[in-house]
MIBASE-71930 format. One line per field, with one value per atom (N, C-alpha, C, O): residue number from 1; residue in one letter; atom name; x, y negated, z negated. Coordinates in Angstrom, 3 decimals, always signed. Layout:
// residues N
resi: [NUM, ...] $
resn: [A, ...] $
name: [CA, ...] $
x: [X, ...] $
y: [Y, ...] $
z: [Z, ...] $
***
This chain:
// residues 71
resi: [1, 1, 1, 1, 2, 2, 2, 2, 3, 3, 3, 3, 4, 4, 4, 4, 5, 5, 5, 5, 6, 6, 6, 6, 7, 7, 7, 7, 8, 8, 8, 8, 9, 9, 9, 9, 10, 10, 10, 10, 11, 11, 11, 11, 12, 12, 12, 12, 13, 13, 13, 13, 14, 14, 14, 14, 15, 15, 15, 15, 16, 16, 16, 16, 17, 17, 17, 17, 18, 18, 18, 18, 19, 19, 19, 19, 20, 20, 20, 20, 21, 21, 21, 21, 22, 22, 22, 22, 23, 23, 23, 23, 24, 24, 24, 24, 25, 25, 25, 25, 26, 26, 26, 26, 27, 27, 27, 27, 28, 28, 28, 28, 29, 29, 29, 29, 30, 30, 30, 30, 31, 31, 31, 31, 32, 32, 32, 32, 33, 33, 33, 33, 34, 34, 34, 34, 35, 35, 35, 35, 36, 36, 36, 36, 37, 37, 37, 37, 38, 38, 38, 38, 39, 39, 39, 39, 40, 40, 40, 40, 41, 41, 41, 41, 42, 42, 42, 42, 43, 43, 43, 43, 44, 44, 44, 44, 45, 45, 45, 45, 46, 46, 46, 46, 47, 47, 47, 47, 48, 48, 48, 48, 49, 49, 49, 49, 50, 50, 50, 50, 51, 51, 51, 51, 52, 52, 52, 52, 53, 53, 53, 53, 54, 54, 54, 54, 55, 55, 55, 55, 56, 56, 56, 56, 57, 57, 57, 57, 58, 58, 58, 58, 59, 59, 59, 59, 60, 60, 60, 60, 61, 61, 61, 61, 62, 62, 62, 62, 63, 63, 63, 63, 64, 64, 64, 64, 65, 65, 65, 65, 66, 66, 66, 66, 67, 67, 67, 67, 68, 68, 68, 68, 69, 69, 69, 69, 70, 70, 70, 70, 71, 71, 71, 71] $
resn: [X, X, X, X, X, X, X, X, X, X, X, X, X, X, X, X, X, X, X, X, X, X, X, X, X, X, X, X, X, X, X, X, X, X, X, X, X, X, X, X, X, X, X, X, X, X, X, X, X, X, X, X, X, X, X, X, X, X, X, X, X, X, X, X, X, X, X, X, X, X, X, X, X, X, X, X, X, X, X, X, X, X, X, X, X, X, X, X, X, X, X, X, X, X, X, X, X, X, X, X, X, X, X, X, X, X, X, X, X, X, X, X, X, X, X, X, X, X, X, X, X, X, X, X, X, X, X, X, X, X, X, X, X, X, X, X, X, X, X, X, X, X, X, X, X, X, X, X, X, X, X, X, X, X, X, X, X, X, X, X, X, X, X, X, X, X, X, X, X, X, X, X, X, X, X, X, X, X, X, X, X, X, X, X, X, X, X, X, X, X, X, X, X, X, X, X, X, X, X, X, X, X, X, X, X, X, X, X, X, X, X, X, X, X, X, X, X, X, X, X, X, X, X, X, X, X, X, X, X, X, X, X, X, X, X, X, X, X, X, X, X, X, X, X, X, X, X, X, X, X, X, X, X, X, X, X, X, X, X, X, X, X, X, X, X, X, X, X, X, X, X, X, X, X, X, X, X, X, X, X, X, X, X, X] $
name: [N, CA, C, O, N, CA, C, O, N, CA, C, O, N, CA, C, O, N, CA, C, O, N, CA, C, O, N, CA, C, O, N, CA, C, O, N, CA, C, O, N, CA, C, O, N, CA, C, O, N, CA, C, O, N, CA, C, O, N, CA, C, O, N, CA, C, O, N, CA, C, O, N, CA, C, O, N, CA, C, O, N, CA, C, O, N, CA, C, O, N, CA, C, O, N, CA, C, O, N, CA, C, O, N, CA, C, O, N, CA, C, O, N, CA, C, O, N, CA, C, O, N, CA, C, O, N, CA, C, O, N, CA, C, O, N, CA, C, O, N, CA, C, O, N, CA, C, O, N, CA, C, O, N, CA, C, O, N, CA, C, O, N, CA, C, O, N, CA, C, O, N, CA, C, O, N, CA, C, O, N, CA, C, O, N, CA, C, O, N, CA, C, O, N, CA, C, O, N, CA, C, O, N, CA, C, O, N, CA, C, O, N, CA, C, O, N, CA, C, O, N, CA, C, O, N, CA, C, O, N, CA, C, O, N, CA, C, O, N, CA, C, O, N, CA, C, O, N, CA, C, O, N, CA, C, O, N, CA, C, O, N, CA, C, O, N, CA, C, O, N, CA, C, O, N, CA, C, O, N, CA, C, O, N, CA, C, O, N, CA, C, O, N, CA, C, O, N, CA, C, O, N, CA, C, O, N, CA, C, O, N, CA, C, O, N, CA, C, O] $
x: [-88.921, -90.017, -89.827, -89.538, -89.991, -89.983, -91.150, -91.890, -91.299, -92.866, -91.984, -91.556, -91.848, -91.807, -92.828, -93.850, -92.910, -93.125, -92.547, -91.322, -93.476, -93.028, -93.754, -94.933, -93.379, -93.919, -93.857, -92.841, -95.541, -94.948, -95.909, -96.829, -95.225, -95.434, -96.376, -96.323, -97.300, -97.675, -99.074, -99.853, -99.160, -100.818, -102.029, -101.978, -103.028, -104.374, -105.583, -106.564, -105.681, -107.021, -106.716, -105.707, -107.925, -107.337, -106.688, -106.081, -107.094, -106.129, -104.954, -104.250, -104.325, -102.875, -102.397, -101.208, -102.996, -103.027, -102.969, -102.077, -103.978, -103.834, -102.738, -101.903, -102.873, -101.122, -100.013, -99.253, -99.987, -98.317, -98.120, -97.023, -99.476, -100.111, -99.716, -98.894, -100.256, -99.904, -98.152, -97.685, -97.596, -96.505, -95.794, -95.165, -95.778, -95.056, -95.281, -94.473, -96.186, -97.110, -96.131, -95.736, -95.733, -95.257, -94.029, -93.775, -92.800, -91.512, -91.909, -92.818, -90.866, -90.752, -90.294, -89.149, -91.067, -90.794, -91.679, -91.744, -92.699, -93.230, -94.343, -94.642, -95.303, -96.171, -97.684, -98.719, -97.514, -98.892, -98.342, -97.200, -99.118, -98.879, -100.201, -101.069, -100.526, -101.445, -100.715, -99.705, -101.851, -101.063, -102.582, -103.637, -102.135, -103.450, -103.146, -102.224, -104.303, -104.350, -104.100, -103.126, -105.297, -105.029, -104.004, -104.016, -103.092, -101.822, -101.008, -100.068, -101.006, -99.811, -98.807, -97.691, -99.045, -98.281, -98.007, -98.821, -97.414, -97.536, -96.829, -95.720, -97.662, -96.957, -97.062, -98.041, -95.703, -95.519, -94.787, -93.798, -95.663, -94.859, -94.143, -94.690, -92.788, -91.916, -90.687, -90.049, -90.588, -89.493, -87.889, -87.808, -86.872, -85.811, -85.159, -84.825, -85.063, -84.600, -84.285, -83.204, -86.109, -86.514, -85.742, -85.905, -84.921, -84.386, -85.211, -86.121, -84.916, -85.429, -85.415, -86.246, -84.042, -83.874, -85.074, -85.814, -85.254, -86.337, -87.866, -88.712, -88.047, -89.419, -89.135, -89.563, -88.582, -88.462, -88.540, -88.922, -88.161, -88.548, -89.347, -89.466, -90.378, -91.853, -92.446, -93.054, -92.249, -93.036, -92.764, -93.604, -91.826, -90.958, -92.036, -92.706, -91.523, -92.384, -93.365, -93.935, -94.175, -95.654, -95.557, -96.662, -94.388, -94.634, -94.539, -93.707, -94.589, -94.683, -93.237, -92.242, -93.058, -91.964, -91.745, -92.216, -90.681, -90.868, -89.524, -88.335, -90.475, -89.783, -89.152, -88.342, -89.897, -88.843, -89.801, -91.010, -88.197, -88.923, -87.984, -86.863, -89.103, -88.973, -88.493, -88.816, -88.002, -88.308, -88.749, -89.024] $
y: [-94.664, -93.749, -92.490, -92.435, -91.732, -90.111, -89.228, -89.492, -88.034, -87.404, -86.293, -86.282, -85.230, -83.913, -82.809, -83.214, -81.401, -80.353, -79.750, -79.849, -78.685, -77.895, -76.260, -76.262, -75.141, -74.189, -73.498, -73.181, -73.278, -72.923, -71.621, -71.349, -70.786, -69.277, -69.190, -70.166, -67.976, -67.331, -68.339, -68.088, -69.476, -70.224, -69.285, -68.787, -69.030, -68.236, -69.153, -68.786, -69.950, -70.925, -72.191, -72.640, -72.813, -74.271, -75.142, -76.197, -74.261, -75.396, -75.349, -76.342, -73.985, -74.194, -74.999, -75.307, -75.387, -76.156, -77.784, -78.558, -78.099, -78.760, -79.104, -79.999, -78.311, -78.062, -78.745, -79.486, -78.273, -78.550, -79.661, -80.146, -80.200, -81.765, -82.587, -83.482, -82.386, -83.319, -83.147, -83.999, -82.186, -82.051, -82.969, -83.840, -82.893, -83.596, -84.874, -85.485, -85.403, -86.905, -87.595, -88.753, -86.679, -87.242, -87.714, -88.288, -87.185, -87.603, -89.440, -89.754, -90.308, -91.304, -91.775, -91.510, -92.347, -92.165, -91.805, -92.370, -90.811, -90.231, -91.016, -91.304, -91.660, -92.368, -91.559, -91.883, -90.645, -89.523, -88.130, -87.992, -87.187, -85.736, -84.916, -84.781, -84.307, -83.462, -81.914, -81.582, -81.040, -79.396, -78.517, -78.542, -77.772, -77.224, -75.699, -75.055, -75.313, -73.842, -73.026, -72.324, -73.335, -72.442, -72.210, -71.250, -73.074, -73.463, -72.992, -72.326, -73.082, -73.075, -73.722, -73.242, -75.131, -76.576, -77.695, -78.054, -77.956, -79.335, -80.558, -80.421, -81.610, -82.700, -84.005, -84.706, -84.175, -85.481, -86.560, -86.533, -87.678, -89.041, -89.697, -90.107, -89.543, -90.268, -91.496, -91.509, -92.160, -92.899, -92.028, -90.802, -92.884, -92.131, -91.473, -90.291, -92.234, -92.043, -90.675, -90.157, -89.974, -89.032, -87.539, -87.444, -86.267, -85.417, -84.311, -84.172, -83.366, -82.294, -81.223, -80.378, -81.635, -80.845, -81.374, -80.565, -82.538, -82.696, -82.250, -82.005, -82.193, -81.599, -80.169, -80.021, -79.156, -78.364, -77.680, -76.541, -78.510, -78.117, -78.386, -78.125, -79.322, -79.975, -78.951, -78.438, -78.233, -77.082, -75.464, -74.682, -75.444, -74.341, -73.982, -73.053, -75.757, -75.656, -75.662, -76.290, -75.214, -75.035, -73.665, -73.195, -72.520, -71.238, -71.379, -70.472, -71.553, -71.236, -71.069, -71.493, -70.677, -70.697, -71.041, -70.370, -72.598, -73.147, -72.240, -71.972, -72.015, -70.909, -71.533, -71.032, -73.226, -74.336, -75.448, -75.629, -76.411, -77.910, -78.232, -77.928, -78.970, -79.161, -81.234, -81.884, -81.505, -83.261, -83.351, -84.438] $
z: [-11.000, -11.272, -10.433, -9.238, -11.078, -10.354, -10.737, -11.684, -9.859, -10.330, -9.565, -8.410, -10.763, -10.996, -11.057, -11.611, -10.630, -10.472, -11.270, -11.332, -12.394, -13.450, -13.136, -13.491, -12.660, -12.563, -13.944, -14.562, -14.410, -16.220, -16.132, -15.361, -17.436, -16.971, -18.357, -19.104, -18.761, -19.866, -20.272, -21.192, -19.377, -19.904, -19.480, -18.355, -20.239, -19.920, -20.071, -19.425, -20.583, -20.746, -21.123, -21.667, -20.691, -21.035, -22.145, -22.329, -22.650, -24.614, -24.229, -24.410, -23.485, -23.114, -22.192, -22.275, -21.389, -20.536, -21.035, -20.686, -21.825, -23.096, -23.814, -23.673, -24.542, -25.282, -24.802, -25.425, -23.093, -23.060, -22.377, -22.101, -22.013, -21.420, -22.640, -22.440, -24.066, -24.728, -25.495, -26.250, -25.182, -25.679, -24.937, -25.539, -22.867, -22.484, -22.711, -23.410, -22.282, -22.916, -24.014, -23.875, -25.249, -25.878, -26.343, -27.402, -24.789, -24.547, -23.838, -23.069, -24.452, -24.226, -22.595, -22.229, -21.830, -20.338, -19.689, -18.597, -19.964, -19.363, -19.051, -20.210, -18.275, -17.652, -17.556, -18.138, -16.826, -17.171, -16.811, -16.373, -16.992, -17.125, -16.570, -17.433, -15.192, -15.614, -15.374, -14.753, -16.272, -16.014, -15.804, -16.438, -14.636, -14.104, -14.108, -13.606, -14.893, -15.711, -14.247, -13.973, -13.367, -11.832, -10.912, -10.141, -10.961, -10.163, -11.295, -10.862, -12.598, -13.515, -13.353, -13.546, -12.906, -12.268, -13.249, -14.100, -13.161, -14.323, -13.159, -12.641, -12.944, -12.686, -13.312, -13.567, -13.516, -14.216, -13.526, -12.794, -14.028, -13.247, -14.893, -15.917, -14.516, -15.512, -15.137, -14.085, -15.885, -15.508, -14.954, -14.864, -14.678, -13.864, -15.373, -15.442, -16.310, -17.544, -17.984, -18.265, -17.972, -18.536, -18.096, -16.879, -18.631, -18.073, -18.056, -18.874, -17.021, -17.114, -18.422, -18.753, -19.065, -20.032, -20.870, -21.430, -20.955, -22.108, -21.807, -22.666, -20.329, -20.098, -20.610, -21.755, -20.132, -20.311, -21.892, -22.160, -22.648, -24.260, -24.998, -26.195, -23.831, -24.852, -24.818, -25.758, -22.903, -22.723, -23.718, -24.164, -23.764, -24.590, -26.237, -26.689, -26.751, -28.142, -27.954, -28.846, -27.075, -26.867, -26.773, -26.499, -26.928, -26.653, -24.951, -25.001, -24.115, -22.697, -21.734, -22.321, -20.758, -20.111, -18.778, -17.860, -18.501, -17.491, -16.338, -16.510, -15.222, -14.193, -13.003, -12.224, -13.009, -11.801, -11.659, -11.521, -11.803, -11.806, -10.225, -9.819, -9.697, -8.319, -8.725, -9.718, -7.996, -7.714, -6.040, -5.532] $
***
């Protein structure tokens, strides 16, 4: 299990925030997800499995742009 840091760029209100909560949610691995409009943070607890490349494009197809994923 690992829990990642996503710094994500271009969210303004909460649906987006929303949005890219349920986008990641819905990569296989992933355990929970929250993303906080104020921080523009996303942290996720996922299995070891799960790659960055794939966080990175749930967020993408949500329109948004991820600027650094920390472990």
């Amino acid at each position: 299990m690992k829990k990642v840091k996503i710094l994500i760029q271009g969210m303004h209100c909460a649906s987006c925030a929303s949005n890219v909560e349920k986008s990641i949610g819905k990569i296989p691995g992933v355990v929970s997800c929250s993303v906080s409009l104020m921080t523009h943070k996303g942290i996720i607890e996922a299995e070891d499995s799960v790659k960055d490349a794939e966080l990175k494009k749930a967020v993408e197809r949500t329109g948004y742009k991820v600027v650094s994923i920390e472990h």
